[in-house]
Structure formats: structure tokens, C-alpha cells
C-alpha positions as CSV (number, residue, x, y, z in Angstrom):
1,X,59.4,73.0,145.4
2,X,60.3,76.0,147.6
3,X,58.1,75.2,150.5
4,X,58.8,71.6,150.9
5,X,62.6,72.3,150.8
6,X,61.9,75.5,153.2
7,X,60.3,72.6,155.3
8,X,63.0,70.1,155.4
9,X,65.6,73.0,156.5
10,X,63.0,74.4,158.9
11,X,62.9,71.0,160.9
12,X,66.6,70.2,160.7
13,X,67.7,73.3,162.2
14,X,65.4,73.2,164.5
15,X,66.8,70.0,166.0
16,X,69.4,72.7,167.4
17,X,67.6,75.7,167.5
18,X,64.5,76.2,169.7
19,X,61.5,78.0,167.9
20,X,62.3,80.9,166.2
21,X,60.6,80.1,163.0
22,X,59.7,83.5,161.9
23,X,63.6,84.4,161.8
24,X,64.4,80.9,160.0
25,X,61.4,82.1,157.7
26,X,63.5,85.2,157.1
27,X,67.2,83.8,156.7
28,X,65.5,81.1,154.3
29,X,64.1,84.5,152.0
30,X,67.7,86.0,152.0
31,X,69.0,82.7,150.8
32,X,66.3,82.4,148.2
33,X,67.3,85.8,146.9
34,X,71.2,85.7,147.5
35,X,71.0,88.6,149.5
36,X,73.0,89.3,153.3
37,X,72.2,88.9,156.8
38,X,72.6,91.6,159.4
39,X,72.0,90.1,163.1
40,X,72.0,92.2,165.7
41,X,71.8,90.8,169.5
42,X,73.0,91.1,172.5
43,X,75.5,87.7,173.2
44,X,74.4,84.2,173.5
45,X,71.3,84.4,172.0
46,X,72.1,81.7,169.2
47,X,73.6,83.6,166.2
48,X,76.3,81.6,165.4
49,X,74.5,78.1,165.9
50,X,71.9,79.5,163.4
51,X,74.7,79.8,161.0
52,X,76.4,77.2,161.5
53,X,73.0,75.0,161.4
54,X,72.2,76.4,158.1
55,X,75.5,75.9,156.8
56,X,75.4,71.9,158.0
57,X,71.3,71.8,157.0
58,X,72.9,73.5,152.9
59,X,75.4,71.3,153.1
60,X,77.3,74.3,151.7
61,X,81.0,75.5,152.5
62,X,81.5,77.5,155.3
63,X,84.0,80.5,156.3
64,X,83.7,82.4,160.0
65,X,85.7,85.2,160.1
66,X,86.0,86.8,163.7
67,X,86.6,90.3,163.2
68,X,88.8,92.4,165.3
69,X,90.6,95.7,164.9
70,X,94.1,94.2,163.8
71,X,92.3,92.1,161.2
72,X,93.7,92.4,157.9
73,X,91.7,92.9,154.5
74,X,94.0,90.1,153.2
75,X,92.8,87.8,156.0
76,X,89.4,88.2,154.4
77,X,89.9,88.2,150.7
78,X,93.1,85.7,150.7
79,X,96.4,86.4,149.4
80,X,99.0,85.8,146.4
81,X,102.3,84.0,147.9
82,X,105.7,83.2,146.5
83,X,106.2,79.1,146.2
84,X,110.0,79.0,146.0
85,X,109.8,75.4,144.9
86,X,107.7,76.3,142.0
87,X,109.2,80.2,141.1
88,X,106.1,81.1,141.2
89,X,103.2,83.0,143.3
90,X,99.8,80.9,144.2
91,X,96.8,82.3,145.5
92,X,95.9,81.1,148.9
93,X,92.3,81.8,149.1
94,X,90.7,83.4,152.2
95,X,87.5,82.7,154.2
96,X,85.1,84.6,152.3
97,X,85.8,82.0,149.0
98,X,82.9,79.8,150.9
99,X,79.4,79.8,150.2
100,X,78.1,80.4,154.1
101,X,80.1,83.5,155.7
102,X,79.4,84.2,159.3
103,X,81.2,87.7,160.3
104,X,81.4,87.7,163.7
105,X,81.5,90.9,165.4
106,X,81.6,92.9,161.8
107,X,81.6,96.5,164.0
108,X,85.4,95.6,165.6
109,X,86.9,96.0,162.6
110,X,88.5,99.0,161.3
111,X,86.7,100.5,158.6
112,X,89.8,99.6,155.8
113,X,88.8,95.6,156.7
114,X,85.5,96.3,156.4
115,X,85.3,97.3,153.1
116,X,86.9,94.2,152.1
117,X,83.6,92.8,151.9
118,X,81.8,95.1,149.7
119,X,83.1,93.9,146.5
120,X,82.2,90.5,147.7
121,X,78.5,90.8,149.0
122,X,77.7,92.9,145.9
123,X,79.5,91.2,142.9
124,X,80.4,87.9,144.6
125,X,84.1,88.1,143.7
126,X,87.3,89.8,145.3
127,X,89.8,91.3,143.4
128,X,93.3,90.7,144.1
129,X,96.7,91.7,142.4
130,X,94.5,92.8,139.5
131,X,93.0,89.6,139.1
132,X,88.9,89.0,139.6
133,X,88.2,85.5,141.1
134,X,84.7,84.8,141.6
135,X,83.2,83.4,144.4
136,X,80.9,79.9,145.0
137,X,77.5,80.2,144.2
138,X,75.4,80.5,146.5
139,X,76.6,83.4,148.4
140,X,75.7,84.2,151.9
141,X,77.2,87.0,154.4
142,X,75.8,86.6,158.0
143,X,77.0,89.3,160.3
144,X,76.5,89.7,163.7
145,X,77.2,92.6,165.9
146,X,76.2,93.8,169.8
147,X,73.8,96.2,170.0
148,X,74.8,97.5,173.2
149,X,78.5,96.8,173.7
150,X,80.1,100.1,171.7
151,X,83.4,100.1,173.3
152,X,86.1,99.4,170.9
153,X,83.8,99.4,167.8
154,X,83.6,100.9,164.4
155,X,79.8,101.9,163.4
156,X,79.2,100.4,159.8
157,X,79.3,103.1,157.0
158,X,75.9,103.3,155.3
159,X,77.6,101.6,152.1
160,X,77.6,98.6,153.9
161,X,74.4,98.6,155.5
162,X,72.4,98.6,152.0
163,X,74.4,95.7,150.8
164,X,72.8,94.5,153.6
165,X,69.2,92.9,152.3
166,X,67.3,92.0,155.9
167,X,68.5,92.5,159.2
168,X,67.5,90.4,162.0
169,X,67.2,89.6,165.7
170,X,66.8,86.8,167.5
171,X,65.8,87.7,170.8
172,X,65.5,85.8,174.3
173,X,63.3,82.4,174.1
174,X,60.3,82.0,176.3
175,X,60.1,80.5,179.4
176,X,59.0,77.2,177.4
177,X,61.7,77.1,175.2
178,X,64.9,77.7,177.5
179,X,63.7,74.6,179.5
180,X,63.7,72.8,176.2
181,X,67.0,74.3,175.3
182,X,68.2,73.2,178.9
183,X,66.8,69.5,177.9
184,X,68.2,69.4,174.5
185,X,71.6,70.7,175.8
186,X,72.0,68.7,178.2
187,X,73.7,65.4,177.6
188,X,75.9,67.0,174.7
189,X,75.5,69.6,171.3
190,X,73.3,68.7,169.1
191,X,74.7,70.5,166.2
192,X,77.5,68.2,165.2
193,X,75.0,65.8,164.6
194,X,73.5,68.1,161.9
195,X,73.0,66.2,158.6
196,X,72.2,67.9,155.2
197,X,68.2,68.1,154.4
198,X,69.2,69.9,150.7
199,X,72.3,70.8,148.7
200,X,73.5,73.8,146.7
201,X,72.8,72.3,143.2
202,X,69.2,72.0,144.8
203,X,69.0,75.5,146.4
204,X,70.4,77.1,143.2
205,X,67.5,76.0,141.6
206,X,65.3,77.3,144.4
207,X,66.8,80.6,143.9
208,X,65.8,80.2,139.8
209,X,62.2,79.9,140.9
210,X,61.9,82.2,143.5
211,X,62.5,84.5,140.8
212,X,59.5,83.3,138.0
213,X,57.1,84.1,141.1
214,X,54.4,86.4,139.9
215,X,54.2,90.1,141.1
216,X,51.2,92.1,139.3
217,X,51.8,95.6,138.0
218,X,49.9,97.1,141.2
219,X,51.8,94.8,143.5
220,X,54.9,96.3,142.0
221,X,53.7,99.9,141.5
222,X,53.2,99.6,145.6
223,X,56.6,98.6,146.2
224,X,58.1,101.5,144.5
225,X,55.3,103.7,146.4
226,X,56.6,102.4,149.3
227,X,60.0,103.1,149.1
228,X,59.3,106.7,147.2
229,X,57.9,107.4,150.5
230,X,60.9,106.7,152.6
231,X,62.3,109.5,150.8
232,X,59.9,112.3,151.1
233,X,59.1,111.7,154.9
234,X,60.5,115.0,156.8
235,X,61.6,112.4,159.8
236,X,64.3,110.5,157.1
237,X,67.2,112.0,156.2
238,X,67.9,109.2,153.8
239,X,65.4,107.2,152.4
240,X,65.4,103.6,150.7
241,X,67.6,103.4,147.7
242,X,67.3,101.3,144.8
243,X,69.0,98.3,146.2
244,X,66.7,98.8,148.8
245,X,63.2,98.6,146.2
246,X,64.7,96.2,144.4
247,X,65.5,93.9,147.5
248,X,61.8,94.3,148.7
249,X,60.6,93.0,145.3
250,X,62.6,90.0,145.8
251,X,61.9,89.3,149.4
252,X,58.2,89.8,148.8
253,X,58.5,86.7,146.4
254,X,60.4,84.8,148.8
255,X,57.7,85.5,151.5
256,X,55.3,84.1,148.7
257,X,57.1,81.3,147.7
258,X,57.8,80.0,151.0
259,X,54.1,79.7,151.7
260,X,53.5,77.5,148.6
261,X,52.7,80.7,146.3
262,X,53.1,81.4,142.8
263,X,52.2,85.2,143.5
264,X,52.9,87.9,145.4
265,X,50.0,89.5,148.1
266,X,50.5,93.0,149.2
267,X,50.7,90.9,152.7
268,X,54.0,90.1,151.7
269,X,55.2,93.5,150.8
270,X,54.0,94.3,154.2
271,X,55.7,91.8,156.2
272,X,59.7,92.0,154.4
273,X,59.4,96.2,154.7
274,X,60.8,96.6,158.3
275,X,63.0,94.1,157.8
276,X,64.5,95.1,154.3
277,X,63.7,99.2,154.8
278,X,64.2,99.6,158.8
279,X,68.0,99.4,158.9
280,X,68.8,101.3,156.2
281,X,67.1,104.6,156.8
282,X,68.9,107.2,158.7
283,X,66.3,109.8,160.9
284,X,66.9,113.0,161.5
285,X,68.1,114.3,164.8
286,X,64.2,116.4,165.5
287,X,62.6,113.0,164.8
288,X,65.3,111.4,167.1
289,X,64.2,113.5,170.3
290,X,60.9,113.1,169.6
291,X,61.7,109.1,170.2
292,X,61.0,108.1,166.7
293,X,62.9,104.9,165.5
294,X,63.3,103.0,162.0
295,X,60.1,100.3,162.8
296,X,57.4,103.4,163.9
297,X,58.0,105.1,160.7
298,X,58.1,102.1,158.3
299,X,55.0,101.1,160.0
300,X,53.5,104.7,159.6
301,X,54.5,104.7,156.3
302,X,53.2,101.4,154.9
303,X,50.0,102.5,156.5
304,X,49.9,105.3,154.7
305,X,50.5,103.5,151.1
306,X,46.9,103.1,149.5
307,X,47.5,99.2,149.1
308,X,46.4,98.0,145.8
309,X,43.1,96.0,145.4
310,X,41.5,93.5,142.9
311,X,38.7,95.3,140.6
């Protein structure tokens, strides 16, 4: 069931979006497993149509928050307000009580606003005035920041980055696709015109499967191998933590499942790592001027992993 609804969402969006299906692939796997999108690009390279396209394609709720540095945590989470006609205060809930979050611009925020989010992307509830109120099932942050812009920014504490499960970027289309781009844009936007392919009752029960997909002992001894590794390598100062393992396990049956799998190849393992490991390792300064970066030495690393084999 996986594939054929990975399919159906893979065409609609890409009525809007041109190519790009390897990072459609890979937003589909963080749905699958309820984890959080990181997606870093420079401007107008289509991160906010892709969320907004999955959004429409879930037919889910949706929430953008545009962060900036005199947003408030309450602006966020919501707030509790006294009704004088009733005598009584009401919770008036805030964007992030939506299924599809798209935080735009997540680095111009002070750090206080930022940690709004943690209790939300990792227990998928806020807390407010003492009282827990959970948030709608299925739960997906997509946060976008500028690589290069750094003016006027706040760099993400590392807390935040491993509740992060892949991070992404979309990079410039080919020659090929920005003429079709320039034809499909042409008369008007496409995107309004976005009907839903699936729905969240249907998606839910995606998620359910995605986790029965088989991983074999080996498969799974090699996962925790790989991230062990992370954290002996003299070039890492900090290696992979446990939300990190854990997150590759699951995105290693996504992969799977999306290709019409009931197991999980060691293929797979290989292809989430840099996506789920690169962002959240932090290199030491000698490895630094020596021009090492997170994607050599998760590629160095993998290769290093004896990869299991069938007897």
C-alpha cells in the first residue's frame, strides 16, 4: 500500500514541482516515520511550494510560521486569553496545532522562540499554563533556512538539530526543467489547483506499516555499527546519538517500503545515512582545515562498515 500511495503523492506534487523526485522520495520517508524536515537552500529554489504541495496532496492541516527575531514563543505554541463575556480564559491555539508546519526562516529567531518547538517535534504536544494539549496526528516540522545569508541569524543549538530526522536540499533544476517551470508557470500557479491524492486517516495507516517492515538482526547490527562509528572517528567531535540510530532504522524501512519492500537491504541503510547522520555531527576544527565536511566522512565511514551478507 506504501508505494502506490507514495505514487499518487509523487505525481500530484509534481504537477507543481519540476523533477526532484529523489527529495519527494525523502520528505515522503519522514512522513512515513513522523519524523522533521530540515531544508537548507539558498532562496527561490521551491521550499515552500514543496510544503505547501504536500500539505494540499495530505489533505492535512497546515500552519506557516515565518520566523523572525521579535517572534514570540506564544505566537508558536498559542495562548490562554480572558473571555470577559464568559469569566473565563480559552485557549486560542497557535500555528503549530496543525499537522503540516512549514518554519520559515527557523535561524531568525532568537534562541527562547526556538525552543518552542522542541517539546512539539519530540512529544507532539505543547505545554501551556501547566496544561499538556496534544497535537494532530500526523505531525510534520519542515524548516527552511539560508545557507549563506548569516546576517541577523541565530545558528540552531545542536538540541534541535537531532530532533531533526533528514535534512534536505533542493538545489537549482536543470536547464530542461526551468524551461518547463517557465511553461508551467506561465499562464498562472499551479498549486491552488492542487487536489488531495490521500488523507491522514490513510497516511496514518501508512505510518502503521512502515513500521511491520522487516529489518534482519545483521541489517540492524549494521545500523548500530554505523552509528558507533560516528563516535569513535578522531575527525567527530560528536557523533550520532540514539535518536540518530534509531531514526536511521526507521528511514531505512521507509526507503524499503517505498520501493514496494517488505525488508530492509543494507542499500537502504546506505542511502538514508547522509541524510539522517550528516547534519548532526559536529567536526573537529583539525578535520575542518583539512576541508573535511559531514558527507566525506559519512561516506568514509559507511565504507568502512563491513556490510552484512546472506550465508
Amino acid at each position: 500500500m506504501i508505494a502506490s500511495v507514495a505514487t499518487r503523492l509523487i505525481n500530484n506534487i509534481q504537477t507543481v514541482i519540476v523533477g526532484k523526485e529523489d527529495t519527494l522520495k525523502l520528505l515522503l520517508v519522514a512522513v512515513l516515520c513522523e519524523g522533521h524536515v530540515l531544508l537548507e537552500d539558498v532562496p527561490g529554489t521551491g521550499k515552500t511550494t514543496i510544503a505547501r504541495a504536500l500539505a494540499a496532496s495530505l489533505d492535512a492541516s497546515f500552519g506557516r510560521i515565518q520566523f523572525t527575531p521579535d517572534l514570540l514563543p506564544s505566537d508558536i505554541t498559542g495562548l490562554s486569553w480572558f473571555n470577559q463575556k464568559k469569566q473565563e480564559f480559552e485557549f486560542r491555539p497557535g500555528p503549530i496545532m496543525s499537522n503540516i508546519i512549514l518554519a520559515d526562516e527557523i535561524n531568525r529567531a532568537t534562541p527562547r522562540t526556538q525552543s518552542a518547538l522542541l517539546e512539539a517535534m519530540q512529544e507532539r504536544q505543547v505545554t501551556i499554563d501547566g496544561t499538556a494539549r496534544p497535537i494532530p496526528r500526523p505531525f510534520l516540522v519542515i524548516a527552511t533556512q539560508n545557507p549563506i545569508e548569516l546576517e541577523g541569524t541565530f545558528p540552531l543549538p545542536e538540541a534541535q538539530i537531532d530532533r531533526f530526522m533528514i535534512r534536505l536540499s533542493i538545489g537549482y533544476p536543470t536547464q530542461t526543467e526551468e524551461n518547463l517551470i517557465l511553461d508551467r508557470f506561465r499562464a498562472q500557479d499551479p498549486l491552488p489547483l492542487l487536489t488531495p491524492v490521500t488523507n491522514v486517516a490513510e497516511i496514518l495507516n501508512c505510518q502503521k506499516e512502515r513500521a511491520n517492515i522487516t529489518v534482519a538482526d545483521s541489517i540492524r547490527d549494521y545500523i548500530v555499527r554505523i552509528s558507533e562509528a560516528t563516535r569513535n572517528n578522531q575527525d567527530i567531535q560528536l557523533g550520532a546519538s540514539p535518536r540518530a540510530t534509531l531514526s536511521l532504522y526507521a528511514g531505512a524501512q521507509a526507503w524499503a517500503a517505498l520501493h514496494d519492500r517488505i525488508y530492509v537491504l543494507p542499500d537502504d541503510v546506505k542511502k538514508m545515512a547522509p541524510h539522517i547522520l550528516g547534519h548532526r555531527l559536529m567536526i573537529s576544527p583539525q578535520a575542518q582545515l583539512r576541508g573535511r565536511n559531514p558527507s566525506q566522512l559519512i561516506e568514509d565511514i559507511v565504507s568502512s562498515v563491513p556490510v552484512p551478507v546472506e550465508d
